[in-house]
C-alpha positions as CSV (number, residue, x, y, z in Angstrom):
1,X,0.0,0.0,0.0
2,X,1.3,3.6,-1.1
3,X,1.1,6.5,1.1
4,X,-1.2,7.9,-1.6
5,X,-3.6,4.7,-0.3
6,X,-3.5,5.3,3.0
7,X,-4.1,9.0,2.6
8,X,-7.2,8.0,0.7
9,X,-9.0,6.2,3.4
10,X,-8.0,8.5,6.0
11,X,-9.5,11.0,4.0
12,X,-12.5,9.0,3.4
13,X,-13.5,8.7,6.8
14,X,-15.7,10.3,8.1
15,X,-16.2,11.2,12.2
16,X,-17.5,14.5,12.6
17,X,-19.8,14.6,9.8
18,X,-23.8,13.1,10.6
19,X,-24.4,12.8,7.0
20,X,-22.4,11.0,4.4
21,X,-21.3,12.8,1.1
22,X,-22.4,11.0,-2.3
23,X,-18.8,10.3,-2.8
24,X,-18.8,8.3,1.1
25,X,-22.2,6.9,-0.2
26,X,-20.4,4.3,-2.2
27,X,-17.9,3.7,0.5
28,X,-18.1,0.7,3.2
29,X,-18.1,1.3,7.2
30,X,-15.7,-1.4,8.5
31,X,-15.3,-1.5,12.1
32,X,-11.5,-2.6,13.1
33,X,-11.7,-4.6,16.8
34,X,-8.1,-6.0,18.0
35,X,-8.2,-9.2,19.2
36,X,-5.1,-11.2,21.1
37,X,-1.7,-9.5,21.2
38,X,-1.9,-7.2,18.9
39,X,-1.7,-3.3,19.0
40,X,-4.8,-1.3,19.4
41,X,-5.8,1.1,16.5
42,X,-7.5,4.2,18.6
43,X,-10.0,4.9,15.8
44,X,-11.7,1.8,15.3
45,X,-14.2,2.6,12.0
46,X,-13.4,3.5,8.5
47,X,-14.8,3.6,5.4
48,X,-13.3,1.9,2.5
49,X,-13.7,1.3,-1.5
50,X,-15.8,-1.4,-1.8
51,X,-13.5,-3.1,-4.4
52,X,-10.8,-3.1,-2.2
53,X,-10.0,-6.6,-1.3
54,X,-9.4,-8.6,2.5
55,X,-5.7,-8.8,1.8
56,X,-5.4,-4.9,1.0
57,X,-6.8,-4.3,4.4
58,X,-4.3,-6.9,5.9
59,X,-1.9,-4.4,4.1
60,X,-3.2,-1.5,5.4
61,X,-3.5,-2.3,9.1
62,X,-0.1,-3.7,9.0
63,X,1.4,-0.8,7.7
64,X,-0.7,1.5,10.1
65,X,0.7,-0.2,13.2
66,X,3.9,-0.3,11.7
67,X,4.8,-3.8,12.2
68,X,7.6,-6.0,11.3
69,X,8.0,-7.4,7.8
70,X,8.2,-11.0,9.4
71,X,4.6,-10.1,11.5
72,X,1.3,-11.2,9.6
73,X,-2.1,-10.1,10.4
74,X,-5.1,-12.4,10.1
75,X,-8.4,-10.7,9.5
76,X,-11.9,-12.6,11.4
77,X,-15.4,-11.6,10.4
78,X,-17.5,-11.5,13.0
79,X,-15.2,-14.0,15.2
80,X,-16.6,-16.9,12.8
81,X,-13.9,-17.4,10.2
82,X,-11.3,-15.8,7.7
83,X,-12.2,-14.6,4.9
84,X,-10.0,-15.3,1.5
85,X,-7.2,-12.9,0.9
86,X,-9.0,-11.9,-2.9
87,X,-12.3,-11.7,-1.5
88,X,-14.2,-8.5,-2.2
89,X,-15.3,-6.1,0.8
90,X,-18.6,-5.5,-0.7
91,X,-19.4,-9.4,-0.9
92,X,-18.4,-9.5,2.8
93,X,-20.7,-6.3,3.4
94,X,-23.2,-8.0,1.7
95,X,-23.7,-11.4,3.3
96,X,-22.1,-10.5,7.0
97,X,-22.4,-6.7,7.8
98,X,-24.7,-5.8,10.5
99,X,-26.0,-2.2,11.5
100,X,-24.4,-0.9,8.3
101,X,-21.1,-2.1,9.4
102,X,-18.9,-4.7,8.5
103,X,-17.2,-6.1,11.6
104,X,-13.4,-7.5,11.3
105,X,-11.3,-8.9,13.6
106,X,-7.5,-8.5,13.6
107,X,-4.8,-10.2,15.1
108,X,-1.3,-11.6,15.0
109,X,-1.7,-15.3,15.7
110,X,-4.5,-17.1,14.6
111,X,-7.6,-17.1,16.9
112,X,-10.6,-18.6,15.2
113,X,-11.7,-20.3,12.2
């Protein structure tokens, strides 16, 4: 992931605004929850292409909590099970979000699944 990336969704979310834009209409909330050893990210939701896939969010929190190259990051929905690395966020959104979120899990080792 670029810095050019990462600027992106930081400048897609959206915390002090009530109502979304028609540009964060297309976007998907995903709410980020640490799980195990793993470093808390302070702000928890974000909002993200829908095209984007599981493994470029892998990529992303990796690279926001600045972790090793040798550290990997395994992503949960809703404590249930992994998703595929190529699967699409707005497949996940579609079958598993709730309250107009999609929740993911993140951690260092793997926990469920």
């Amino acid at each position: 992931m670029t810095d050019t990336e990462e600027a992106q969704v930081a400048a897609s979310t959206s915390t002090t605004s009530t109502t979304p834009t028609d540009k964060d209409a297309a976007k998907i909330c995903i709410l980020l929850n640490a799980t195990g050893n793993v470093p808390i990210i302070k702000k928890r939701t974000w909002t993200v292409d829908p095209n984007k896939t599981v493994s470029w969010i892998q990529k992303f929190i990796h690279k926001f909590l600045k972790l090793d190259a040798s550290e990997q990051i395994f992503l949960y929905v809703n404590q249930t099970f992994a998703p595929a690395p190529d699967q699409i966020i707005k497949n996940l959104y579609e079958c598993h979000g709730t309250n107009g979120k999609l929740v993911l899990y993140y951690c260092k080792n793997q926990a469920w699944g």
